[in-house]
C-alpha positions as CSV (number, residue, x, y, z in Angstrom):
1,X,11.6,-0.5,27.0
2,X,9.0,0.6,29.1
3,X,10.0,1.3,33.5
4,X,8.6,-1.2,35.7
5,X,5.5,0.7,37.3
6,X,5.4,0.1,41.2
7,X,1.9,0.3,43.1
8,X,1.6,2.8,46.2
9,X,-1.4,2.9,47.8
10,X,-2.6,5.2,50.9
11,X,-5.4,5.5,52.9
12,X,-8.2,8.0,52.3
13,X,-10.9,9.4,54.4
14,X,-14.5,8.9,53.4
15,X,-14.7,12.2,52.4
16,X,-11.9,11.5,50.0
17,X,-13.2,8.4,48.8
18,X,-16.4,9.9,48.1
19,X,-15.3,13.0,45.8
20,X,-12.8,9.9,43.9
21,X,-16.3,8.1,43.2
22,X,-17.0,10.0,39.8
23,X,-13.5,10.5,38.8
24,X,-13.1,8.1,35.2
25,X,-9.4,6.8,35.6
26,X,-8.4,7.6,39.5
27,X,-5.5,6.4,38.9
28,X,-4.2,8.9,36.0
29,X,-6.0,11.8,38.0
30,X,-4.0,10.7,41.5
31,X,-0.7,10.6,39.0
32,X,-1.4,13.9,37.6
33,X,-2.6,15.5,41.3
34,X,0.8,14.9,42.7
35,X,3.3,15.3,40.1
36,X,1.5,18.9,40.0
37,X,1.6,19.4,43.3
38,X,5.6,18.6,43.5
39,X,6.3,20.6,40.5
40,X,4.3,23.8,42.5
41,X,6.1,23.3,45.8
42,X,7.8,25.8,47.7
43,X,11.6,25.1,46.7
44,X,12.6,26.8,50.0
45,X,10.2,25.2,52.8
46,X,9.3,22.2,50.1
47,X,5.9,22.6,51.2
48,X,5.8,22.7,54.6
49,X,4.6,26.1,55.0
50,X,7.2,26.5,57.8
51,X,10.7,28.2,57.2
52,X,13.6,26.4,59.5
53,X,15.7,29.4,62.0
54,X,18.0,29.5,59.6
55,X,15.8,29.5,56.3
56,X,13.9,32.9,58.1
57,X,17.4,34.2,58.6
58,X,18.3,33.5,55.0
59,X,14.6,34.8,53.7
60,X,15.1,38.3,56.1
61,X,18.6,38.9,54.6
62,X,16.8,38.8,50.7
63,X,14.0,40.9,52.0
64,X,16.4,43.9,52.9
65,X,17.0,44.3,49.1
66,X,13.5,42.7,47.7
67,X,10.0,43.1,48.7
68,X,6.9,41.1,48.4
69,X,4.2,43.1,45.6
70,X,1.3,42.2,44.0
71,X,1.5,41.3,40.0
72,X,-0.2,43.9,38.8
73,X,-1.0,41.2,35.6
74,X,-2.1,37.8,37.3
75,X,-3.0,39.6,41.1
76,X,-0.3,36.8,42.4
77,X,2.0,37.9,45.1
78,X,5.5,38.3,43.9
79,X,9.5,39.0,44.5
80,X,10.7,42.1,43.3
81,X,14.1,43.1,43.3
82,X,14.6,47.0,44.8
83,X,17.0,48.8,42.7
């Protein structure tokens, strides 16, 4: 049995509205948008971009023994453990 689907809606800018025009099925592309964008969130600031006192503490204490590098692969920036 299939879940009962809810309707959200938000507001948009026209901007926004504007680059939606084109999009085939908005609604699938909207759907996809955010479950990607929740599965690529920070799972320490959750996306805020903004560590709390204590997260900062927490993140300062890891750094002592880790350090932030460059993937030498994919170019990303990345933990690596200091042995």
């Amino acid at each position: 049995m299939k879940k009962k689907q809810e309707i959200i809606s938000f507001k948009a800018d026209a901007t926004l509205k504007e680059a939606l025009t084109g999009v085939h099925n908005r609604s699938e592309f909207i759907r996809d948008a955010i479950l990607s964008a929740l599965e690529n969130t920070c799972p320490l600031c959750h996306g805020t971009g903004i560590l709390s006192p204590s997260q900062k503490e927490h993140m300062t204490k890891f750094l002592a023994s880790h350090s932030l590098e460059q993937c030498q692969e994919c170019q990303e920036t990345v933990f690596r453990c200091r042995k």
